[in-house]
Residue frames as qw, qx, qy, qz and C-alpha x, y, z in Angstrom:
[[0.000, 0.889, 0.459, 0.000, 0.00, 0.00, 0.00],
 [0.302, 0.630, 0.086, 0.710, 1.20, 3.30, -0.77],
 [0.419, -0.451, -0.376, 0.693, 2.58, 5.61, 2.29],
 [0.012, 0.922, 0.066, 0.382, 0.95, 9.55, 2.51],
 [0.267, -0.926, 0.253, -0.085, 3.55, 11.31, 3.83],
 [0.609, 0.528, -0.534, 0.256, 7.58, 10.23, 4.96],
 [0.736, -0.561, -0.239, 0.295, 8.82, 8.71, 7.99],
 [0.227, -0.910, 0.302, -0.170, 11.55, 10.96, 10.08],
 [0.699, 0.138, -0.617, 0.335, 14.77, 9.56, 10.95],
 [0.298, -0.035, -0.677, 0.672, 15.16, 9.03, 15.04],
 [0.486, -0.178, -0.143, -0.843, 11.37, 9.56, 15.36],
 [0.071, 0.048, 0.978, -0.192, 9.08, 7.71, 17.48],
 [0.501, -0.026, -0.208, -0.840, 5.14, 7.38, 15.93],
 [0.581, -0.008, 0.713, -0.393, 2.06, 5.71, 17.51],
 [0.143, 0.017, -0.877, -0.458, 0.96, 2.94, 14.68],
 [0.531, 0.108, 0.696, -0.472, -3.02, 2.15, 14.66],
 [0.268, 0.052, -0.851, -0.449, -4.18, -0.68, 12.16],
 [0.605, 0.043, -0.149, -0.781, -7.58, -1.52, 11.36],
 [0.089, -0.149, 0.952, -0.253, -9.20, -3.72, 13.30],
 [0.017, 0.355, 0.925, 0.138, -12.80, -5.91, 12.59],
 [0.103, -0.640, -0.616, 0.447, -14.84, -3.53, 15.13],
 [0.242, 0.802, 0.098, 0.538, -15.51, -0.02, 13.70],
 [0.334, -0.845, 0.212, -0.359, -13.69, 2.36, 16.00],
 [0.641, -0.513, 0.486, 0.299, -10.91, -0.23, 17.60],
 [0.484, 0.807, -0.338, 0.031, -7.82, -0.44, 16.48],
 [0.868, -0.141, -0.093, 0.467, -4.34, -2.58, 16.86],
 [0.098, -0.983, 0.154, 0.020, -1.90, -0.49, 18.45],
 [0.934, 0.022, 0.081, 0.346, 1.70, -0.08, 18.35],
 [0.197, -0.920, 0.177, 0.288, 4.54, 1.73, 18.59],
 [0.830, 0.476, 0.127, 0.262, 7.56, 2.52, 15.54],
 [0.342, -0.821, 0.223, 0.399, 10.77, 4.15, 15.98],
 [0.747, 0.649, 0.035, 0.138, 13.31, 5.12, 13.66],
 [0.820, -0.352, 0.080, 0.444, 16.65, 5.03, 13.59],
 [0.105, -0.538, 0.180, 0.817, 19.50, 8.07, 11.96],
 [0.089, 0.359, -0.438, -0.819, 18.84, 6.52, 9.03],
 [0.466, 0.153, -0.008, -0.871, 14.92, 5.80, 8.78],
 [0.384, 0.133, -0.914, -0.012, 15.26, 2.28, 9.37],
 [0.564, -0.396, 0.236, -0.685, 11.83, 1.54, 11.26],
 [0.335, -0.061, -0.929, 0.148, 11.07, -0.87, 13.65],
 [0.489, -0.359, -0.178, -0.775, 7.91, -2.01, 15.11],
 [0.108, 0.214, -0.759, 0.605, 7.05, -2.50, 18.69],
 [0.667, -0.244, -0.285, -0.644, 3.93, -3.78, 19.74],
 [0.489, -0.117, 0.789, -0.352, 1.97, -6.95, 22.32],
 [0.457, 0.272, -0.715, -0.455, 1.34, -9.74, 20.46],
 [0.565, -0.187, 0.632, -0.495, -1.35, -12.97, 21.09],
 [0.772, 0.329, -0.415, -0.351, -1.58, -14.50, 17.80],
 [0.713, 0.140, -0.687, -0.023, 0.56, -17.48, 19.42],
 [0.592, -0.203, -0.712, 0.319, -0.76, -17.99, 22.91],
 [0.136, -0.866, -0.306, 0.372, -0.36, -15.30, 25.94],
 [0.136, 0.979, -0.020, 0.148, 0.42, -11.79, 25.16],
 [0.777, -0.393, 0.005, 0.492, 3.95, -11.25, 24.72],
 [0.129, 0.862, -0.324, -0.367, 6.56, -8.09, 23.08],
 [0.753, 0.451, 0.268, 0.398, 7.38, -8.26, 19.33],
 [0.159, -0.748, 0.329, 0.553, 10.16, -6.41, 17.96],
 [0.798, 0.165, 0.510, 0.276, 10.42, -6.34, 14.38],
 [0.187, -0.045, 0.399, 0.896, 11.47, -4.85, 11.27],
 [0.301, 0.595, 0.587, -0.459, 8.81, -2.60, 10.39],
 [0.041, 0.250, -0.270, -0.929, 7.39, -1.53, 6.62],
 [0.369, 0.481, 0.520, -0.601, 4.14, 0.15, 5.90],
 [0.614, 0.295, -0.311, -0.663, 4.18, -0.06, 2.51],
 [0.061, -0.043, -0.968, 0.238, 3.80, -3.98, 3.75],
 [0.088, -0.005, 0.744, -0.662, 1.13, -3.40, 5.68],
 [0.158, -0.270, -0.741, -0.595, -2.42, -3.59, 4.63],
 [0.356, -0.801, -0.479, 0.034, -4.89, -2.90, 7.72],
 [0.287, -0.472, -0.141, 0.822, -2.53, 0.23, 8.63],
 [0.017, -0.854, -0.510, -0.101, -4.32, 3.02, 8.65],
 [0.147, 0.916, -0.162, 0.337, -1.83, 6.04, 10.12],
 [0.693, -0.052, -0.245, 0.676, 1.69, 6.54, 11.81],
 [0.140, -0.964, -0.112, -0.194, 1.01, 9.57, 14.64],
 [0.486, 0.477, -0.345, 0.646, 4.61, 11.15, 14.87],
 [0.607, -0.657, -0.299, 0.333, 5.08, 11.45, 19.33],
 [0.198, -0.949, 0.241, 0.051, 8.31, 12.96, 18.77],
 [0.646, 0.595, -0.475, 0.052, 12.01, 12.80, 18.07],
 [0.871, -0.480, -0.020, 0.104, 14.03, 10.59, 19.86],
 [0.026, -0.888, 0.420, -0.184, 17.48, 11.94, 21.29],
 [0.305, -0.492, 0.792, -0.194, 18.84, 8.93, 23.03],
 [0.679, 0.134, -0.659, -0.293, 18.30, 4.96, 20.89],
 [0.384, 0.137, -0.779, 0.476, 19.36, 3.18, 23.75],
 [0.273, -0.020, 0.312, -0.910, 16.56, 5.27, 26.02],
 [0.677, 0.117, 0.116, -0.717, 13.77, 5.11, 24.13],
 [0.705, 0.048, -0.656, -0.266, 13.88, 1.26, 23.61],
 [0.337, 0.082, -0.853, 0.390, 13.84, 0.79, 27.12],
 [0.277, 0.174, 0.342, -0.881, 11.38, 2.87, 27.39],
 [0.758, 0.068, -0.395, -0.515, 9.01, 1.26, 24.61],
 [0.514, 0.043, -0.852, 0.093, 10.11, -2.03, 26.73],
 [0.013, -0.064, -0.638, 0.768, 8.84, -0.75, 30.09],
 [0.614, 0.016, -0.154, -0.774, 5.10, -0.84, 28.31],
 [0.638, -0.019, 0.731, -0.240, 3.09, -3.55, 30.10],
 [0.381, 0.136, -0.765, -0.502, 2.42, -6.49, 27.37],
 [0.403, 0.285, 0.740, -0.458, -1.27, -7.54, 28.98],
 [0.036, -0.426, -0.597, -0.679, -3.45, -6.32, 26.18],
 [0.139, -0.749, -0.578, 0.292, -4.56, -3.79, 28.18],
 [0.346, 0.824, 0.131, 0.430, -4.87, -0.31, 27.06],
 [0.613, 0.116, -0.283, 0.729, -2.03, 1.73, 28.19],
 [0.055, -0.914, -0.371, 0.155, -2.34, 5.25, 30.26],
 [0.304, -0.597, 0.129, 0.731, 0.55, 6.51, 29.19],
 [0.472, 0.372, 0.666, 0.442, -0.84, 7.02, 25.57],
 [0.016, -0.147, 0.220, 0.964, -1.72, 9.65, 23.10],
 [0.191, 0.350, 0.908, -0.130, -5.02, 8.28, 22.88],
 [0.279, 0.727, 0.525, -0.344, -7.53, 10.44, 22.37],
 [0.063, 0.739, -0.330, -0.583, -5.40, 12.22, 19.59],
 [0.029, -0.209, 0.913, 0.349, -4.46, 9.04, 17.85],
 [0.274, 0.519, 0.782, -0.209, -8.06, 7.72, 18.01],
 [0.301, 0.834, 0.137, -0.442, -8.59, 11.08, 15.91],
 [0.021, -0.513, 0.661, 0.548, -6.27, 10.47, 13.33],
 [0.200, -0.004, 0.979, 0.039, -7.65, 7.19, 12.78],
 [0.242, 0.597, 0.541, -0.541, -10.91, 8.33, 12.47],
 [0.283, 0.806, -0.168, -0.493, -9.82, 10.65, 9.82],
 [0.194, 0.595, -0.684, -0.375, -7.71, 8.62, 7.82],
 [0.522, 0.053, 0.849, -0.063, -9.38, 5.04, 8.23],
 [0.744, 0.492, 0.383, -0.241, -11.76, 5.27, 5.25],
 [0.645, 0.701, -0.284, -0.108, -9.11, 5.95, 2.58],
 [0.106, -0.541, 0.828, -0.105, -6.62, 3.52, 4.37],
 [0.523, 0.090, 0.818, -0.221, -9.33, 0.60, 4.05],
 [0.597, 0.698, 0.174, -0.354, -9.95, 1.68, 0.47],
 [0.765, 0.311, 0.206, 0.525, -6.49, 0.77, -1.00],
 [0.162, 0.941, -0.075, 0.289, -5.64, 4.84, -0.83],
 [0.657, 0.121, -0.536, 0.516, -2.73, 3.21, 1.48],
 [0.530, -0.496, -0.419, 0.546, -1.41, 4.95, 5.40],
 [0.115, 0.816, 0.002, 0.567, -1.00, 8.50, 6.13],
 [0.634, 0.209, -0.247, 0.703, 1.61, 10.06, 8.12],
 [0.130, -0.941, -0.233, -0.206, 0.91, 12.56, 10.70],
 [0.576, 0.225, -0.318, 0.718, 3.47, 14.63, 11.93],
 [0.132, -0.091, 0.277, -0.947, 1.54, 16.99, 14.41],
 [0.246, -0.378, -0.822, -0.348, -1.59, 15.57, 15.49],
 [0.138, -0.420, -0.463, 0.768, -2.64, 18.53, 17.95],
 [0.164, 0.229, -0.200, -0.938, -3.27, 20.19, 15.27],
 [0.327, -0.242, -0.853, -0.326, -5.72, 17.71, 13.37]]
């Protein structure tokens, strides 16, 4: 599927992919690296209990992704993967989330991401 917009290098964006229900979504988290190499971070139950995936990550792959909401840049690699590791893997929703922003992105960009019109990039979803 075709990507609206460009990833960032050393950027961390919230990932939400289209899920059966209207209005849920699979979350996840993507980070990039200097040189825009993304990897995707997420709880995973497809094979049993809920456990952390770490994988190579590309959205023009992806087919139920829907948008990549840009958090912010990341100063310290080493940091902010311990910090994406320190997210409980229950499948419970998180509180430390952008939630109610992402949940608006999604919203906005789900009907031409489930049409084949591929993801879309936000870089500033306050504004949105």
């Amino acid at each position: 599927m075709p990507l609206k917009g460009n990833l960032k290098p050393d950027t961390l964006y919230i990932t939400l992919d289209s899920r059966p229900l209207r209005d849920e979504y699979h979350w996840a988290l993507v980070t990039t690296d200097a040189s825009c190499h993304a990897t995707l971070r997420h709880a995973s139950n497809l094979n049993g209990p809920w456990k952390r995936e770490e994988k190579d990550f590309r959205p023009d792959e992806r087919m139920m992704l829907i948008t990549l909401v840009r958090v912010g840049d990341i100063s310290d690699q080493e940091k902010m993967v311990e910090a994406t590791r320190s997210v409980p893997v229950d499948g419970l929703p998180s509180s430390r989330t952008l939630e109610e922003s992402a949940r608006k992105c999604a919203a906005l960009y789900a009907e031409a991401a489930e049409t084949g019109h591929g993801a879309t990039v936000v870089d500033n979803p306050l504004t949105i």
